[in-house]
NUNUDO-687514 format. One line per field, with one value per atom (N, C-alpha, C, CB): residue number from 1; atom name; x, y negated, z negated; residue in one letter. Coordinates in nm, 2 decimals. Glycine has a CB too. Layout:
N
k <- [NUM / ...]
a <- [CA / ...]
east <- [X / ...]
north <- [Y / ...]
up <- [Z / ...]
r <- [A / ...]
This chain:
58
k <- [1 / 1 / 1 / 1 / 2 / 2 / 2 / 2 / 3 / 3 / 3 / 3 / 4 / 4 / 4 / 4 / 5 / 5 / 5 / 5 / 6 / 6 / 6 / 6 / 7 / 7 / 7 / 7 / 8 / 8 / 8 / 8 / 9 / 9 / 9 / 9 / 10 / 10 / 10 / 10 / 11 / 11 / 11 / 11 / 12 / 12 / 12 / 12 / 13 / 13 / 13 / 13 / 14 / 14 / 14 / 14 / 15 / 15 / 15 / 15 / 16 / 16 / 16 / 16 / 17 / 17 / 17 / 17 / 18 / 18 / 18 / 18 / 19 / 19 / 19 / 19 / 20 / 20 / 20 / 20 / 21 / 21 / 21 / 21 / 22 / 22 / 22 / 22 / 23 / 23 / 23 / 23 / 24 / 24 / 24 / 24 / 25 / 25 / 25 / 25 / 26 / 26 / 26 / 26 / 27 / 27 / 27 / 27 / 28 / 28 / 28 / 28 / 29 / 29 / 29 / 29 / 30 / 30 / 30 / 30 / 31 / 31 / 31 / 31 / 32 / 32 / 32 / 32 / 33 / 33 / 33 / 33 / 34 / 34 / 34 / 34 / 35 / 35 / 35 / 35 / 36 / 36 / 36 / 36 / 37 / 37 / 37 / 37 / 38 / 38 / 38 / 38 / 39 / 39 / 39 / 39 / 40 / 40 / 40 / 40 / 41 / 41 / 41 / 41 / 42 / 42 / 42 / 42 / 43 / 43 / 43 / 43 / 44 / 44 / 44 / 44 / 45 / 45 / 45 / 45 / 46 / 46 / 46 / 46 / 47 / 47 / 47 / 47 / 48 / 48 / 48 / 48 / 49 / 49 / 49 / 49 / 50 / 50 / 50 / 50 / 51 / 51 / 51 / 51 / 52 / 52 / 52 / 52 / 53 / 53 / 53 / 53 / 54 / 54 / 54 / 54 / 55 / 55 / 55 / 55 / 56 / 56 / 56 / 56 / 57 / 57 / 57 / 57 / 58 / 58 / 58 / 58]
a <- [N / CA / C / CB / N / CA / C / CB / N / CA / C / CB / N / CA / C / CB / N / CA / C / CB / N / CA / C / CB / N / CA / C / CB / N / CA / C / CB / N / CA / C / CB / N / CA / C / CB / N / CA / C / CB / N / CA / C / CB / N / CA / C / CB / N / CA / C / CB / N / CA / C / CB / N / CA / C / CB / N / CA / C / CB / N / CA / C / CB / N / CA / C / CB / N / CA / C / CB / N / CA / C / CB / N / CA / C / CB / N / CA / C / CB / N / CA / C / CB / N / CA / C / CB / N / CA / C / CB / N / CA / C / CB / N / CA / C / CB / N / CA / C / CB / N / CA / C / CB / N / CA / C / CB / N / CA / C / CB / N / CA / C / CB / N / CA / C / CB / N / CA / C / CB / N / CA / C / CB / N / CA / C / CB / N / CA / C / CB / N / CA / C / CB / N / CA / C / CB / N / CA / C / CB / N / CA / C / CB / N / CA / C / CB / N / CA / C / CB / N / CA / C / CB / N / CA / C / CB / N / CA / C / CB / N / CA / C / CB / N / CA / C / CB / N / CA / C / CB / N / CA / C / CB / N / CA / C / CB / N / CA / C / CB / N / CA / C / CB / N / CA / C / CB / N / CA / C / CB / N / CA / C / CB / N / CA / C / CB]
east <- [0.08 / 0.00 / 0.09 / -0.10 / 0.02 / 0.12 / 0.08 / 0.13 / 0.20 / 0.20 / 0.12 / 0.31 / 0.07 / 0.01 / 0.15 / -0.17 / 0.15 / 0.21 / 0.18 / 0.21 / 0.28 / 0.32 / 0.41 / 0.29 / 0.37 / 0.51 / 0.66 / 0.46 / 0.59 / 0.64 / 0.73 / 0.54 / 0.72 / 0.79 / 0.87 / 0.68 / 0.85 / 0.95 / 1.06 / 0.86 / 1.16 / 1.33 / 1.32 / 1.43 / 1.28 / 1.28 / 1.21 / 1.17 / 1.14 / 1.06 / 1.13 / 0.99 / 1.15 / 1.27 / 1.18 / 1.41 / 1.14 / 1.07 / 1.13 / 1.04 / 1.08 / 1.09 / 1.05 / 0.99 / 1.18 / 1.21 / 1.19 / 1.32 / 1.17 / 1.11 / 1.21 / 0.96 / 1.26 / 1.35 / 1.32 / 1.47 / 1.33 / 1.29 / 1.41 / 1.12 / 1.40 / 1.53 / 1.66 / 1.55 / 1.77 / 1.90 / 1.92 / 1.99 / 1.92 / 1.94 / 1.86 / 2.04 / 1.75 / 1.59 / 1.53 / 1.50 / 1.53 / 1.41 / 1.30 / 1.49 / 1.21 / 1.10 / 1.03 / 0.99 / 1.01 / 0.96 / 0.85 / 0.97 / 0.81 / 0.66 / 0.60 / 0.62 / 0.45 / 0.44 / 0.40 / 0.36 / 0.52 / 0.56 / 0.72 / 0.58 / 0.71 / 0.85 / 0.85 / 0.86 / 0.93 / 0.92 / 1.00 / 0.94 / 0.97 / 1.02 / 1.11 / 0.88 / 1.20 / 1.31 / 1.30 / 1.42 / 1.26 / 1.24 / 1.13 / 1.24 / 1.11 / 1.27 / 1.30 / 1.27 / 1.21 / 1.23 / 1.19 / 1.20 / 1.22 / 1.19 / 0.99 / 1.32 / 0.95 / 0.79 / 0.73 / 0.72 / 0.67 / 0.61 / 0.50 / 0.51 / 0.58 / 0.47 / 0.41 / 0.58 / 0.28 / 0.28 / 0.35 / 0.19 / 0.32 / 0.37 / 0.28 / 0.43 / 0.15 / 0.03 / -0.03 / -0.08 / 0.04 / 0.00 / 0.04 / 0.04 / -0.05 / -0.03 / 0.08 / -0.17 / 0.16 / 0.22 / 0.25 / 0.20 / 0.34 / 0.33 / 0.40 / 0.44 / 0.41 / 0.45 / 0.57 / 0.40 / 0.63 / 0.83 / 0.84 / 0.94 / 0.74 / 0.74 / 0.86 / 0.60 / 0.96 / 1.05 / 1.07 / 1.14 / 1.05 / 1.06 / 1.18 / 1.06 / 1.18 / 1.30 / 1.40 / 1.26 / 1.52 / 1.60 / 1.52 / 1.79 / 1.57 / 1.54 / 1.39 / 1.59 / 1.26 / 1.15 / 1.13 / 1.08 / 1.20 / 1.14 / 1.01 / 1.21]
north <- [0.12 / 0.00 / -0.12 / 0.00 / -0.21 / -0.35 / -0.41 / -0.46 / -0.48 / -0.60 / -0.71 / -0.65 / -0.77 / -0.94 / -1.01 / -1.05 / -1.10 / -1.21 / -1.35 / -1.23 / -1.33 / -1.47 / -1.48 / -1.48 / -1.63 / -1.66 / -1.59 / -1.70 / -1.53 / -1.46 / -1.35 / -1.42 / -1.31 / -1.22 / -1.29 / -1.12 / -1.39 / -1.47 / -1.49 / -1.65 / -1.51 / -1.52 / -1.68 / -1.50 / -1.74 / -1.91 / -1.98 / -1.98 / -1.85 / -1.87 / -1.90 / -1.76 / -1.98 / -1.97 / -1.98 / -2.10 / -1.85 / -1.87 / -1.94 / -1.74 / -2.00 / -2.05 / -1.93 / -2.18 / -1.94 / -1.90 / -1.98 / -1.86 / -1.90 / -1.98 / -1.94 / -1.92 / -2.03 / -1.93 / -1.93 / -1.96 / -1.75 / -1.76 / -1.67 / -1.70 / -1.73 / -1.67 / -1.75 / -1.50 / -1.66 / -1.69 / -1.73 / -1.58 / -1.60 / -1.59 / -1.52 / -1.56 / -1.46 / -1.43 / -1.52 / -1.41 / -1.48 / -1.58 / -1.47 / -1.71 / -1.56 / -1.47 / -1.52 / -1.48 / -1.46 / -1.60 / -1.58 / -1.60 / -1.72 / -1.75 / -1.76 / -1.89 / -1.83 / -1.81 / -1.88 / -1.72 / -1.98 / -2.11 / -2.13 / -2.17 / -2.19 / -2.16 / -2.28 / -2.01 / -2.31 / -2.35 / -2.31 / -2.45 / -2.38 / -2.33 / -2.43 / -2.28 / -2.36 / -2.44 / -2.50 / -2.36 / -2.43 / -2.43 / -2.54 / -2.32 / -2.62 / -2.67 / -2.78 / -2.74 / -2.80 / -2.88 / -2.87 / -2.97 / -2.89 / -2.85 / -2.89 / -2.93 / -2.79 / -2.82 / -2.72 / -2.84 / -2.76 / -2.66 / -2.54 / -2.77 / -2.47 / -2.36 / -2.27 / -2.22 / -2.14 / -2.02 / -1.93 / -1.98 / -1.79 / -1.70 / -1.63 / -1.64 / -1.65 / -1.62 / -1.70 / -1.60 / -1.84 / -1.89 / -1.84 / -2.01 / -1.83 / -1.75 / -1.84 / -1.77 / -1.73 / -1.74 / -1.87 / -1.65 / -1.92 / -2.03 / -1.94 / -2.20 / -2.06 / -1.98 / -1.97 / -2.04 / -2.06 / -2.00 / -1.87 / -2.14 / -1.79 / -1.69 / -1.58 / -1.64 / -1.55 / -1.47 / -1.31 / -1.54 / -1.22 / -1.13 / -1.12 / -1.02 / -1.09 / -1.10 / -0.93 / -1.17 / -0.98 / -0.82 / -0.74 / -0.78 / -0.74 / -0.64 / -0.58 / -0.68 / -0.66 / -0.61 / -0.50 / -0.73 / -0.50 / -0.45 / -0.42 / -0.33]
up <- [0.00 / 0.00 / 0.00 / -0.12 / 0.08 / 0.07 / -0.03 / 0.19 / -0.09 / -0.17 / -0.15 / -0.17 / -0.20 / -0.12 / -0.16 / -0.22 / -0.02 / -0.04 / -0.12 / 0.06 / -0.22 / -0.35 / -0.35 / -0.50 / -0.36 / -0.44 / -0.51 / -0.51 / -0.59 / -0.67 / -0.60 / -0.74 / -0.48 / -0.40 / -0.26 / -0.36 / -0.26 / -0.15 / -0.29 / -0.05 / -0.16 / -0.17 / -0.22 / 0.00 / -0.16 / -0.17 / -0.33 / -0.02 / -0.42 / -0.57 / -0.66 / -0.62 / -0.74 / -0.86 / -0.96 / -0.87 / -1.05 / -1.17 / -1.31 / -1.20 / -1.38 / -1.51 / -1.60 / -1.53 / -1.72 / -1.85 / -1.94 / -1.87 / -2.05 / -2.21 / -2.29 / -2.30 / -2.38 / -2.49 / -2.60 / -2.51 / -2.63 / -2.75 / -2.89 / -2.74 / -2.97 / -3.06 / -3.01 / -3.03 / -3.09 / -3.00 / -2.84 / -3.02 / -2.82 / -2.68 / -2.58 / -2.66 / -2.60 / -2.55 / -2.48 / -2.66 / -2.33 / -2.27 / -2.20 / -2.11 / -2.16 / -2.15 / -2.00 / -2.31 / -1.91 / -1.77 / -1.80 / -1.57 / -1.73 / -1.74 / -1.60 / -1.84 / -1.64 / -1.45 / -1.39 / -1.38 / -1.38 / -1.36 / -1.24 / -1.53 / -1.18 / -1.10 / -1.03 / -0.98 / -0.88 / -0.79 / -0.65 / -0.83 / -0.58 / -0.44 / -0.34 / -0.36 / -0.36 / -0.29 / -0.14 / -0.29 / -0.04 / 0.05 / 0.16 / 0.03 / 0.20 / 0.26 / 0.15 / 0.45 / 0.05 / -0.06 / -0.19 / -0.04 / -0.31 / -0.42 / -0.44 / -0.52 / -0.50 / -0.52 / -0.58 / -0.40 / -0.72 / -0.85 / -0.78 / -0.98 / -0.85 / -0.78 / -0.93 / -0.66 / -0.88 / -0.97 / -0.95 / -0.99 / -1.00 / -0.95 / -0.87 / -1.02 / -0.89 / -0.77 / -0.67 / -0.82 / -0.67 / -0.53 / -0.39 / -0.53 / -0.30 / -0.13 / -0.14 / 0.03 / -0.03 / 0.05 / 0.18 / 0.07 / 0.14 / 0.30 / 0.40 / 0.29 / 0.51 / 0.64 / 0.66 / 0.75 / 0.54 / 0.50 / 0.40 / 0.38 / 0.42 / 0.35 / 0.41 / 0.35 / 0.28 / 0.31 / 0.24 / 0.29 / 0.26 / 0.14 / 0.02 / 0.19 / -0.08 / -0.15 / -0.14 / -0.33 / -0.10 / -0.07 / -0.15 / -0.11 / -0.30 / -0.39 / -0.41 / -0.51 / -0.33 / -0.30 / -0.18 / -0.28 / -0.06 / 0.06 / 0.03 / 0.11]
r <- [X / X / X / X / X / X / X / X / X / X / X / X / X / X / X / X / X / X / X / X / X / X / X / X / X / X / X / X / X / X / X / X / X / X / X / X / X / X / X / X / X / X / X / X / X / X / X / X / X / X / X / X / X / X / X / X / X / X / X / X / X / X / X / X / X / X / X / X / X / X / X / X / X / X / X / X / X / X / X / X / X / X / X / X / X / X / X / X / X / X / X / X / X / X / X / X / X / X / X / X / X / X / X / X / X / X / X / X / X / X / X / X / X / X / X / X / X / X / X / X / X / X / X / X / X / X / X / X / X / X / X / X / X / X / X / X / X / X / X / X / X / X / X / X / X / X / X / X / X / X / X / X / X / X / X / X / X / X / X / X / X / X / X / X / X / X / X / X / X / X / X / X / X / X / X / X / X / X / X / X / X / X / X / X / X / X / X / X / X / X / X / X / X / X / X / X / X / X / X / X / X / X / X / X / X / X / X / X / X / X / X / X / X / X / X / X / X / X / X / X / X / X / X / X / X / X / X / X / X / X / X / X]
């Protein structure tokens, strides 16, 4: 079965971490997307049409 395309699975997503304790972070599902310019994202918003897969997904 395919994945849906998010955010969360393109190459171009950079999720946000929380920290908690010493040195414990935790992501949240919150990020942004680099591509072709920085701009807040979720980790369930569709896919744009710079959608890339990330290697370690195939």
């Amino acid at each position: 079965m395919e994945e849906p395309k998010t955010c969360e699975t393109c190459r171009h997503f950079v999720g946000h971490f929380i920290k908690q304790g010493r040195s414990y972070y935790v992501p949240i599902q919150q990020g942004h997307c680099v591509e072709p310019r920085l701009k807040d994202r979720t980790v369930k918003t569709p896919a744009c049409g710079r959608y890339s897969c990330r290697p370690d997904r195939t």
